[in-house]
C-alpha positions in Angstrom: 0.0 0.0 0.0 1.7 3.7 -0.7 1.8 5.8 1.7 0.7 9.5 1.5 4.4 11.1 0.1 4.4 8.5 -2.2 0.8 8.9 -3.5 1.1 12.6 -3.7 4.7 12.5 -5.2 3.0 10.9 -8.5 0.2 12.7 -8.4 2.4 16.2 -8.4 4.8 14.8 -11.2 1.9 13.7 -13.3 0.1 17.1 -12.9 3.4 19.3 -13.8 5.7 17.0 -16.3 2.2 16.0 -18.1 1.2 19.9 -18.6 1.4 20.1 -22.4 0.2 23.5 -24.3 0.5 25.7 -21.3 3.8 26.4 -20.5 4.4 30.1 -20.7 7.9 32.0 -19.6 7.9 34.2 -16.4 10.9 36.3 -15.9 14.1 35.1 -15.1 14.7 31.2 -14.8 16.2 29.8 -11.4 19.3 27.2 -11.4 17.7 25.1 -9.1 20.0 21.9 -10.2 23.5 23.9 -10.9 22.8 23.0 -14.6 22.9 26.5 -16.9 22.8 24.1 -19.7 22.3 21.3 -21.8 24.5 19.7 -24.5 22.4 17.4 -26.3 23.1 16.2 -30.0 24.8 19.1 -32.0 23.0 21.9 -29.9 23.7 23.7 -26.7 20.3 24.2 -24.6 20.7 27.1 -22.1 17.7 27.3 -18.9 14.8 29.6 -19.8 12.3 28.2 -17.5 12.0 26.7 -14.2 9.7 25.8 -11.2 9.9 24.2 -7.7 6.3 24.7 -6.4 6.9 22.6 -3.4 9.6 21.0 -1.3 10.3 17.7 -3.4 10.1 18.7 -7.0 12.2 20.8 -9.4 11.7 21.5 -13.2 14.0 23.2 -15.7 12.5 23.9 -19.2 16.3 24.3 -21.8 15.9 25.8 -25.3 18.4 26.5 -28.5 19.4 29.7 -29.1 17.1 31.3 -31.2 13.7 29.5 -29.6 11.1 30.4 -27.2 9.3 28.7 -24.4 6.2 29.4 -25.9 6.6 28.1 -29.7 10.1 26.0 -29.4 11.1 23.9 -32.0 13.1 21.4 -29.5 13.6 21.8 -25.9 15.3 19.9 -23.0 13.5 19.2 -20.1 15.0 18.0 -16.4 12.8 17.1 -13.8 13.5 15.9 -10.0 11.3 14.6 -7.1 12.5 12.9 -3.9 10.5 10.6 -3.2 10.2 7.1 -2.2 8.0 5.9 -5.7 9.9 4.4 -7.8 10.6 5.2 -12.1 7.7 3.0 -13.2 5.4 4.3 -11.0 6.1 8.1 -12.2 6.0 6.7 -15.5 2.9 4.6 -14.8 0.9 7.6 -13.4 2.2 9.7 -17.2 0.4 6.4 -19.1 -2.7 7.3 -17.2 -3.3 10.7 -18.1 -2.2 9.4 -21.8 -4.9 6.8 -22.1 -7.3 9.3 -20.6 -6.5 12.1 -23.1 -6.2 9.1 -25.9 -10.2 8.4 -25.3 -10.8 11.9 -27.1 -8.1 12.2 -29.0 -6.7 9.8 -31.6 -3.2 12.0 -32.3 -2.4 10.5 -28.8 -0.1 7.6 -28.8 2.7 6.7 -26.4 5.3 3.5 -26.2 7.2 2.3 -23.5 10.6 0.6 -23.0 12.7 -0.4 -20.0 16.3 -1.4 -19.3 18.6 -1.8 -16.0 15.7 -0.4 -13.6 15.5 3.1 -16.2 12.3 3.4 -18.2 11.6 5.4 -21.5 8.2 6.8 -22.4 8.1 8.1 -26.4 4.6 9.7 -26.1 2.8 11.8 -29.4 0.5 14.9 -28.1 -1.7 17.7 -29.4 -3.3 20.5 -28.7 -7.0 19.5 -29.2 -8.0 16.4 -31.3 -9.4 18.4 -34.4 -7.6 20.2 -36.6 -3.9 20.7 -34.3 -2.6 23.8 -34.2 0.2 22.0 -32.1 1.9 18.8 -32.4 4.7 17.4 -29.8 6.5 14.3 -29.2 8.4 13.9 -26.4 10.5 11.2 -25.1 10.7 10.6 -20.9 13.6 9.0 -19.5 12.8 7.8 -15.8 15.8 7.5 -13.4 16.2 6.8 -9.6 19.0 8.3 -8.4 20.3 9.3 -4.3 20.2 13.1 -3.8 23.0 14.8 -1.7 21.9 13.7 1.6 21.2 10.2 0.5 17.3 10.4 -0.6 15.5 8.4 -3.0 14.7 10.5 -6.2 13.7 10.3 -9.6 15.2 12.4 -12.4 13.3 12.6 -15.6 15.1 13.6 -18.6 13.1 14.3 -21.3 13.1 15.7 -24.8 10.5 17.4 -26.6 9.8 18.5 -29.9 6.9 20.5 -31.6 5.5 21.3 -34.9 3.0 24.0 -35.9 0.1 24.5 -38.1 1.3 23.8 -42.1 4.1 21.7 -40.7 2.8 19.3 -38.7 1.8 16.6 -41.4 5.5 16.5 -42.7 6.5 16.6 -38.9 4.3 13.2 -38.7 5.4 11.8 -41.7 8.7 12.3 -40.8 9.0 10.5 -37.8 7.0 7.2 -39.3 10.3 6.3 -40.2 12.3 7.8 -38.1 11.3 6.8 -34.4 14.3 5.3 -32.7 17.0 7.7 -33.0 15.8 10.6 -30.8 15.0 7.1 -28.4 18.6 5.9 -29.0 20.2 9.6 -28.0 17.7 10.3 -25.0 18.4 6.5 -23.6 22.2 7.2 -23.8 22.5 10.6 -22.8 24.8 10.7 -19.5 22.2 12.5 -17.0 24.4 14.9 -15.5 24.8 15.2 -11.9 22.3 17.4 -10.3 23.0 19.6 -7.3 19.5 20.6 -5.8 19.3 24.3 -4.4 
């Protein structure tokens, strides 16, 4: 049976990591991990959002030089929470919300993968379920990790990329065929370190 930090440590990382479509930028971002950027593929992502709305859970939001919070193109997202659940059950509680959103929505698909304790969620979204202004796939790694003073906690490092109005057909098309590699670089990225403030 979970106890009540466990219960409400999904619940909170469902709500915030699973909050698609309404991510806006508010003044200066917070380094709350000691992590001013990201280096991910050929691209540096510097912080340009970030939130810790209660005492076990942190989000940084990273984007490319040239993007925006609100209409990225690609962005990096890092995402702690101590707590004693383990990766499948914060991955677990994302499917949830997935299957409910896929009842009214047939854009929404997700798949799943696991290795060595890690999970990977590769998950398709839009914006509303006719005619998408938005389309975003993102792909969750789930990791448990100790914090500084020995805690259980789960990083999520995750990677997100979005199309928009005339180019979200070709954004579709293109990753029919094409599904694996941004799986392959986000399930052998070396998670960095993560000092929480």
């Amino acid at each position: 049976m979970f106890n009540t930090l466990r219960v409400t440590a999904i619940i909170v990382f469902a709500i915030i990591a699973g909050s698609a479509f309404v991510q806006t930028a508010s003044g200066q971002a917070t380094d709350y991990f000691g992590l001013p950027a990201v280096n991910f593929g050929n691209a540096e992502f510097r912080l340009a959002w970030s939130s810790h709305p209660n005492s076990n859970y942190y989000k940084q939001e990273y984007i490319a030089e040239g993007d925006n919070v609100e209409s990225f193109k690609s962005m990096i997202l890092v995402e702690a929470v101590i707590t004693e659940n383990t990766p499948k059950e914060i991955m677990d509680a994302q499917i949830d919300k997935l299957k409910n959103l896929k009842s009214s929505n047939p854009y929404v698909n997700y798949d799943m993968f696991s290795k060595d304790g890690e999970y990977l969620l590769d998950f398709l979204l839009t914006d509303k379920a006719d005619s998408p202004g938005i389309v975003e796939r993102n792909v969750y790694r789930y990791k448990q990790v100790k914090d500084s003073e020995g805690r259980d906690m789960v990083v999520l490092f995750g990677v997100s990329e979005r199309a928009y109005g005339p180019d979200i057909d070709s954004f579709i098309a293109g990753l029919k065929g094409n599904l694996s590699s941004l799986r392959d670089a986000v399930a052998s990225y070396s998670i960095p370190e993560l000092s929480l403030k």
